[in-house]
C-alpha positions as CSV (number, residue, x, y, z in Angstrom):
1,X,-35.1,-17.8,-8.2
2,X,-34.5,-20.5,-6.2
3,X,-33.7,-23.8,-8.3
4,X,-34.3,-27.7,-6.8
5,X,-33.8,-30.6,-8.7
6,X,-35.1,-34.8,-8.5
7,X,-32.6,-37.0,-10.0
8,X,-33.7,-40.0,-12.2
9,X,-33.5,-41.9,-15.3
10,X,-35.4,-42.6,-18.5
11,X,-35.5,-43.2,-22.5
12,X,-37.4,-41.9,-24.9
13,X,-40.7,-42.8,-27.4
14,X,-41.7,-41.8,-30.8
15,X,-44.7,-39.3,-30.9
16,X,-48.3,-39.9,-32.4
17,X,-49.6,-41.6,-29.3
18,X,-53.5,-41.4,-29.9
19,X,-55.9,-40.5,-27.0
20,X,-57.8,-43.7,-27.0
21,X,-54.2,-45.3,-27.1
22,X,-52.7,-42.9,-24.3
23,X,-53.4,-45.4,-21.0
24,X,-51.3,-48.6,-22.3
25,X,-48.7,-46.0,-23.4
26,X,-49.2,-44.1,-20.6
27,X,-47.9,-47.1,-18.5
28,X,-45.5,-49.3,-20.1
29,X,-44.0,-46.8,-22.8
30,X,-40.9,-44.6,-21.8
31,X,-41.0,-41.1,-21.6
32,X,-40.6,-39.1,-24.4
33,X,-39.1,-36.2,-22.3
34,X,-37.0,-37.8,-18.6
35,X,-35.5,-34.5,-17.9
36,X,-38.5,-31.7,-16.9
37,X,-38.5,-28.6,-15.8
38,X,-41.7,-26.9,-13.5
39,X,-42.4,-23.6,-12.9
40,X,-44.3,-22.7,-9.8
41,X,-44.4,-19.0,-7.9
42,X,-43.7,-19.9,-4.1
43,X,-43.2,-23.2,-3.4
44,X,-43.1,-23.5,0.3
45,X,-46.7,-22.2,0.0
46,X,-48.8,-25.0,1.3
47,X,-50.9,-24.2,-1.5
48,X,-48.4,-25.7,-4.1
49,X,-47.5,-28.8,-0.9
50,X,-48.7,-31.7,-3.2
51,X,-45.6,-30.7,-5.8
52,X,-43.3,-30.7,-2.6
53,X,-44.7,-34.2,-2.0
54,X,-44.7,-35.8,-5.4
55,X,-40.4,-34.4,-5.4
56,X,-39.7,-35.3,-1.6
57,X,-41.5,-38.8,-1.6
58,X,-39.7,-39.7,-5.2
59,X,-42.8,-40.1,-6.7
60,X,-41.2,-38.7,-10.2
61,X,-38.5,-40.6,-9.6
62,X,-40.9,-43.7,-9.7
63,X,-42.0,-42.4,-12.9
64,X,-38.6,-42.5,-14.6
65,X,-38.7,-38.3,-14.5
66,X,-35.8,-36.2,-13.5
67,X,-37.6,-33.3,-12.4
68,X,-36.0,-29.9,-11.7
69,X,-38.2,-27.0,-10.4
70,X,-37.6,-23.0,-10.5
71,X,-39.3,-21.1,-7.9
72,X,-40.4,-18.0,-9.1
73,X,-41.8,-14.9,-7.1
74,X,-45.2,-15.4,-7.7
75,X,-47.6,-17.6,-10.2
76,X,-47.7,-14.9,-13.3
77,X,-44.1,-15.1,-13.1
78,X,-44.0,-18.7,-14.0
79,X,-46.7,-18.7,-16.2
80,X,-44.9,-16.0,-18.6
81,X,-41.7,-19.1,-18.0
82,X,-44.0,-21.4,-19.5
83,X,-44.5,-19.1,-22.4
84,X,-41.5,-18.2,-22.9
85,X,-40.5,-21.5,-23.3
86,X,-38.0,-21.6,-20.2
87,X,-40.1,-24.1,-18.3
88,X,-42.4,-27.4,-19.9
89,X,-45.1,-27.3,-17.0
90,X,-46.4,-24.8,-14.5
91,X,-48.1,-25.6,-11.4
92,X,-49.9,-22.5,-10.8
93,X,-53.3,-21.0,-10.4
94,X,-56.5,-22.7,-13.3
95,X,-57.5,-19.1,-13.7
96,X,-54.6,-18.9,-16.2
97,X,-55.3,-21.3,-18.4
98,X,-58.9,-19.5,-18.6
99,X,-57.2,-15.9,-19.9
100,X,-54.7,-17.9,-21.7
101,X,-57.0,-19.4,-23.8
102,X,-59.1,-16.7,-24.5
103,X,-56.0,-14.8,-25.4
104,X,-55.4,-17.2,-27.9
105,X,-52.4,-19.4,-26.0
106,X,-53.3,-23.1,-26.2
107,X,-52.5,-23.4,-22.3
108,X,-54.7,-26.5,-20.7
109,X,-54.4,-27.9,-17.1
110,X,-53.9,-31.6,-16.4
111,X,-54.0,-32.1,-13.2
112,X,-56.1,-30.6,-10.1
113,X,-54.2,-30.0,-6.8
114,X,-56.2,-27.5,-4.8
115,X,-60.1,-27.5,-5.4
116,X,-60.8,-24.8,-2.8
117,X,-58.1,-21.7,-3.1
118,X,-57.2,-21.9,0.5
119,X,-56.1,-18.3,0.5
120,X,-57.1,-15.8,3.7
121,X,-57.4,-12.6,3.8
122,X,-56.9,-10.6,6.9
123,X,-55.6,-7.3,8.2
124,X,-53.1,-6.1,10.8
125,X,-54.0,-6.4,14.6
126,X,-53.7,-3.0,14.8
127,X,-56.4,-1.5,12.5
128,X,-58.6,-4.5,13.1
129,X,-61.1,-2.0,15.0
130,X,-61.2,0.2,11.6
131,X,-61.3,-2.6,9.0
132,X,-64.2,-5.2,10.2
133,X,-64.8,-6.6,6.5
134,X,-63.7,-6.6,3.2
135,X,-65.8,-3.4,3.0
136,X,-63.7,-2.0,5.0
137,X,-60.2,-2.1,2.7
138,X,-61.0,0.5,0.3
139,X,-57.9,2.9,0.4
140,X,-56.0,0.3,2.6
141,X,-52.6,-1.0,0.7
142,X,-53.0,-5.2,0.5
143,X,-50.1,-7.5,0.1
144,X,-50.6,-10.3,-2.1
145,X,-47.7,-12.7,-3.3
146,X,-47.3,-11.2,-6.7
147,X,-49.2,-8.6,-8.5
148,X,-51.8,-10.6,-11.2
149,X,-51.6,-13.6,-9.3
150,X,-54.4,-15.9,-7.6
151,X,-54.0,-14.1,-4.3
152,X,-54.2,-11.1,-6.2
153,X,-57.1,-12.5,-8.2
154,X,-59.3,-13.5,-4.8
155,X,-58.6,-10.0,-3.1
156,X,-60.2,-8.1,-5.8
157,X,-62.7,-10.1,-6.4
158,X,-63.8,-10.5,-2.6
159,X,-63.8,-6.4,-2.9
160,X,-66.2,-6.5,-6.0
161,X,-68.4,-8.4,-4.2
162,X,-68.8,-6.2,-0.8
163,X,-69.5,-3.4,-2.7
164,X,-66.4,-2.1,-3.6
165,X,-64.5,-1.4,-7.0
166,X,-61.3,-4.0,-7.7
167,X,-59.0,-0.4,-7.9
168,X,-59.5,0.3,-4.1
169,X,-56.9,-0.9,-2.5
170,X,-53.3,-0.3,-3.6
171,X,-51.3,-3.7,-4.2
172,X,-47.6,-4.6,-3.3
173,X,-45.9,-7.9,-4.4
174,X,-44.7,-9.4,-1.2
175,X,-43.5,-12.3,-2.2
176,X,-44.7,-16.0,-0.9
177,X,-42.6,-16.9,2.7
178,X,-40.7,-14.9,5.1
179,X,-41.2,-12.0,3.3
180,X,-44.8,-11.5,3.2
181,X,-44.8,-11.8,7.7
182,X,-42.0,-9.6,7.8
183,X,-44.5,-7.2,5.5
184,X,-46.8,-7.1,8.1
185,X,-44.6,-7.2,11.2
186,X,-42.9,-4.2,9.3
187,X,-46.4,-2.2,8.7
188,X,-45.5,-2.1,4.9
189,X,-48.4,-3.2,4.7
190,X,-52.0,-2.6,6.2
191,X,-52.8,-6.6,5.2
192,X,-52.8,-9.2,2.9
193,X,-54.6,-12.0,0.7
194,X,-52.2,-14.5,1.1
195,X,-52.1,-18.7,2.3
196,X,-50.5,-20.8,5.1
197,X,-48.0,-21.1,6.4
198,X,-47.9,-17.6,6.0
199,X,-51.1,-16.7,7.4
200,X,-50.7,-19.2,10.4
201,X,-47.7,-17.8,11.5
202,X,-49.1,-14.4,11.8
203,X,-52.6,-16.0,13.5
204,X,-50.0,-17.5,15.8
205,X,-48.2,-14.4,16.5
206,X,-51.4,-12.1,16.9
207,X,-50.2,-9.8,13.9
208,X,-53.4,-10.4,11.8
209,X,-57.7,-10.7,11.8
210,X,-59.3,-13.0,9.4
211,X,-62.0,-11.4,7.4
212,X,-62.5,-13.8,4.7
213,X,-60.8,-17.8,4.5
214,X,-61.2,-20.2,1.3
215,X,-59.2,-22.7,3.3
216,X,-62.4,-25.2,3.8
217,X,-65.4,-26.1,0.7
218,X,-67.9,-23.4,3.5
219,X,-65.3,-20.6,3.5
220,X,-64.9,-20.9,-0.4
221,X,-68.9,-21.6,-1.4
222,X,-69.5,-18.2,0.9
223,X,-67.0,-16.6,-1.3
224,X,-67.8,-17.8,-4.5
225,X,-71.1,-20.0,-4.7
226,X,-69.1,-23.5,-5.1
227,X,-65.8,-24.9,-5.5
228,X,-63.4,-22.6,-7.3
229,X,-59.9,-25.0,-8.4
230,X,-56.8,-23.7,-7.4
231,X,-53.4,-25.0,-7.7
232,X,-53.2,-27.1,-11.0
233,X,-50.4,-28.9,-12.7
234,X,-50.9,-26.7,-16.5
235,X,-48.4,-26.3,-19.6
236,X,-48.7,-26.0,-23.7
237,X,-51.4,-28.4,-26.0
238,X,-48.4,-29.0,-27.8
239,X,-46.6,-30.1,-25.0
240,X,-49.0,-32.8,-23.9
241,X,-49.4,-33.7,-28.0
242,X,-45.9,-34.3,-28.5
243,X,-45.0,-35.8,-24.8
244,X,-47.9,-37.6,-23.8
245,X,-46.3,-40.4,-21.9
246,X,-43.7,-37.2,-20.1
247,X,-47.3,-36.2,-19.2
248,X,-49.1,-38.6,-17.8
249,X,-45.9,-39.6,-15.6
250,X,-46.0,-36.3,-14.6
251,X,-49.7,-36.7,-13.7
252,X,-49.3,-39.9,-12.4
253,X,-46.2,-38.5,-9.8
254,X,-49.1,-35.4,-8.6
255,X,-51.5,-37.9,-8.2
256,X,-49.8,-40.7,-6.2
257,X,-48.9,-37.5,-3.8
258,X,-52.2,-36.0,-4.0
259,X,-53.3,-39.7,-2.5
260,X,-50.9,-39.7,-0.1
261,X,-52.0,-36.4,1.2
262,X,-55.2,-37.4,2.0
263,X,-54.1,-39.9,4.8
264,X,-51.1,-38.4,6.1
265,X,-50.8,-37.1,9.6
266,X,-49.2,-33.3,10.0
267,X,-45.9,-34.6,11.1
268,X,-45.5,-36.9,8.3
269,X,-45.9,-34.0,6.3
270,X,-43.8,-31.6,8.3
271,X,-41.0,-34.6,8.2
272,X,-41.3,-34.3,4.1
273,X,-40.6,-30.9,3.5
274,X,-37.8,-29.0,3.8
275,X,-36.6,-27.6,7.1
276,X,-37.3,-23.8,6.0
277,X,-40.8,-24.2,5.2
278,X,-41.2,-24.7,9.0
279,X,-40.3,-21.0,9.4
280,X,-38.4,-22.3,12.6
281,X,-41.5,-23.7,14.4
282,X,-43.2,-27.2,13.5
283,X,-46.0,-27.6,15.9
284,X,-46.9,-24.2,13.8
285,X,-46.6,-25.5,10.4
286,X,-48.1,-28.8,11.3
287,X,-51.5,-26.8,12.7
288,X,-51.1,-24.7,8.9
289,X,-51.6,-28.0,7.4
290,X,-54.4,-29.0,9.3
291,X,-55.8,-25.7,8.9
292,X,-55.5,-26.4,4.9
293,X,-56.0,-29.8,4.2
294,X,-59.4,-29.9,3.2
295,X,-58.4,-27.8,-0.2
296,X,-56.4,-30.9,-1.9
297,X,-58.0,-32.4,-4.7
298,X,-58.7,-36.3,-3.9
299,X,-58.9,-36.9,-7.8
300,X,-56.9,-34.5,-9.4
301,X,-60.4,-33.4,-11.4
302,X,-61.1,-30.1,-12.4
303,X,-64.7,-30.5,-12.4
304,X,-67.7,-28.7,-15.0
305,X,-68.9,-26.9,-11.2
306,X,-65.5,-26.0,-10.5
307,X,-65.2,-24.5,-14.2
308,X,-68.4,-22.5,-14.0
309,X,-67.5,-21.2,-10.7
310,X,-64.0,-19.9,-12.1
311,X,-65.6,-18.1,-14.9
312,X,-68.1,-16.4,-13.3
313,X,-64.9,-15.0,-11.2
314,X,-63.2,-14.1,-14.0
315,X,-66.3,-12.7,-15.9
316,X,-67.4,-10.7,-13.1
317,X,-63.7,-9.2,-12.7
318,X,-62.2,-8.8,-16.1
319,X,-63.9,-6.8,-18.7
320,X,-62.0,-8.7,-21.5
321,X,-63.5,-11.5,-20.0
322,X,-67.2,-10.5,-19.5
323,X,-68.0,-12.4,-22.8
324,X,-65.9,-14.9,-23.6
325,X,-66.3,-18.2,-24.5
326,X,-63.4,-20.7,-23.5
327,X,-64.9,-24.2,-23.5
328,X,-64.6,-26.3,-20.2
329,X,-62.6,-28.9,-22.6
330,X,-60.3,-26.5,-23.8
331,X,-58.7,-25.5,-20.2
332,X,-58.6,-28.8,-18.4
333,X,-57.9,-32.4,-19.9
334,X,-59.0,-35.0,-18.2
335,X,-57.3,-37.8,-20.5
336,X,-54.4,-37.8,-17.9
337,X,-56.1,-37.8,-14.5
338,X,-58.3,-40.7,-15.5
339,X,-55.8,-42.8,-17.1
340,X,-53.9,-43.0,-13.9
């Protein structure tokens, strides 16, 4: 577990803050919390780039938050943090705050980074001739970044819907960097759902086909029937009830990155993150984010679409699932994103 930390100042607030009350307190009140800690499984994933941005660019500094994040193997790794209490906030895929509601765990999402999933999945070069779609994969061992994460989630589900049972294909956690292309380059594995750079690095080498890409809104409607949210900034009801200024500045730090995203040319980005998420070539990294850009949330809205869309994943995958009834409300609030 790799552990980065933002340094800053702040104070602290008394508690009770009332919704209607939460913009003017959101704004001029002091934190209740300055010193944070984020979960998040992979970091140098361009799928979780907006937190990069919001700690690179200081915009939790600017919010009077002294952020420290702990990079965890994979996204059910730091969601079982957040429940255990070792982290405040998670960012990490919405499914979870879906199957942590309906398991009972008051676990809400307040701010949107990714509204397409932007994961790929693709095979080796080699048995490209003998896998031609996700048809294909049945008996065929996949690597995702962590067993029960989004990668995992989107694999199995792309194999439910070509015909195929979510048990087909064996799974091995390969982690979310240089790991996963060295999984491939290896033959440990015969492919992998997985996201840039990662998957742009092995396009750019030749190791890997595309079968099926959620990087851009056509990709992911093809997949899924509309927009399915990805990366979101989640963590406890009780956390946003008893820190709600902590939260909106840690809203407001995603979102002032999430805008800045949206007009920033691939080498202002590459120049922003840290020298190993190039994996040693830029021009390569700076085509992954071009290749990705489209997923980031302009708003930082979850929408009602977007909702729908995740449960009929998650209802169409998950037995436990196949009848619940988790209110839109109850796994995103929007209090935060539109007080900004």
């Amino acid at each position: 577990m790799k552990r980065r930390t933002v340094l800053l100042g702040g104070g602290a607030l008394t508690l009770g803050a009332l919704a209607s009350s939460l913009p003017a307190i959101a704004q001029d009140a002091k934190p209740e919390k300055t010193d944070v800690t984020l979960g998040v499984g992979g970091k140098p994933l361009l799928y979780y780039l907006p937190l990069t941005i919001a700690e690179k660019k200081g915009f939790f500094e600017e919010q009077g938050l002294n952020v420290t994040i702990n990079d965890f193997a994979g996204g059910s790794k730091s969601l079982q943090a957040l429940i255990g209490g070792s982290v405040d906030m998670v960012t990490g895929a919405y499914e979870h705050t879906i199957r942590m509601q309906h398991k009972g765990q008051d676990i809400v999402g307040v701010c949107n980074m990714g509204r397409f999933p932007g994961i790929v999945i693709g095979v080796r070069k080699d048995i490209a001739g003998e896998v031609k779609s996700v048809a294909d994969l049945k008996g065929r061992t996949m690597g995702v970044t962590a067993p029960g994460s989004s990668t995992s989630l989107m694999l199995q589900y792309a194999l439910l819907k070509n015909g195929l049972e979510a048990t087909d294909v064996s799974l091995v956690g390969v982690g979310g960097g240089a790991g996963a292309v060295a999984a491939i380059k290896q033959k440990q594995v015969e492919g992998l759902s997985h996201l840039d750079p990662v998957i742009a690095q092995l396009q750019y080498d030749g190791d890997i086909e595309i079968l099926l890409d959620t990087r851009t809104e056509a990709g992911t409607r093809e997949l899924f029937g509309g927009p399915n949210p990805a990366a979101t900034l989640y963590t406890t009801a009780a956390f946003t009830n008893d820190n709600p200024v902590t939260t909106q500045r840690l809203v407001n730090g995603m979102l002032a990155a999430l805008k800045w995203l949206q007009t920033a040319s691939a080498d202002e980005v590459a120049d922003a993150v840290p020298e190993e998420y190039l994996l040693g070539n830029r021009d390569l990294y700076k085509q992954a984010f071009e290749n990705s850009k489209e997923m980031y949330s302009p708003d930082g809205v979850v929408s009602k679409e977007g909702y729908d869309s995740m449960m009929a994943v998650l209802k169409t995958l998950d037995p436990e699932l196949a009848n619940a009834d988790v209110p839109y409300e109850k796994t995103f609030d929007a209090r935060f994103v539109t007080a900004a």
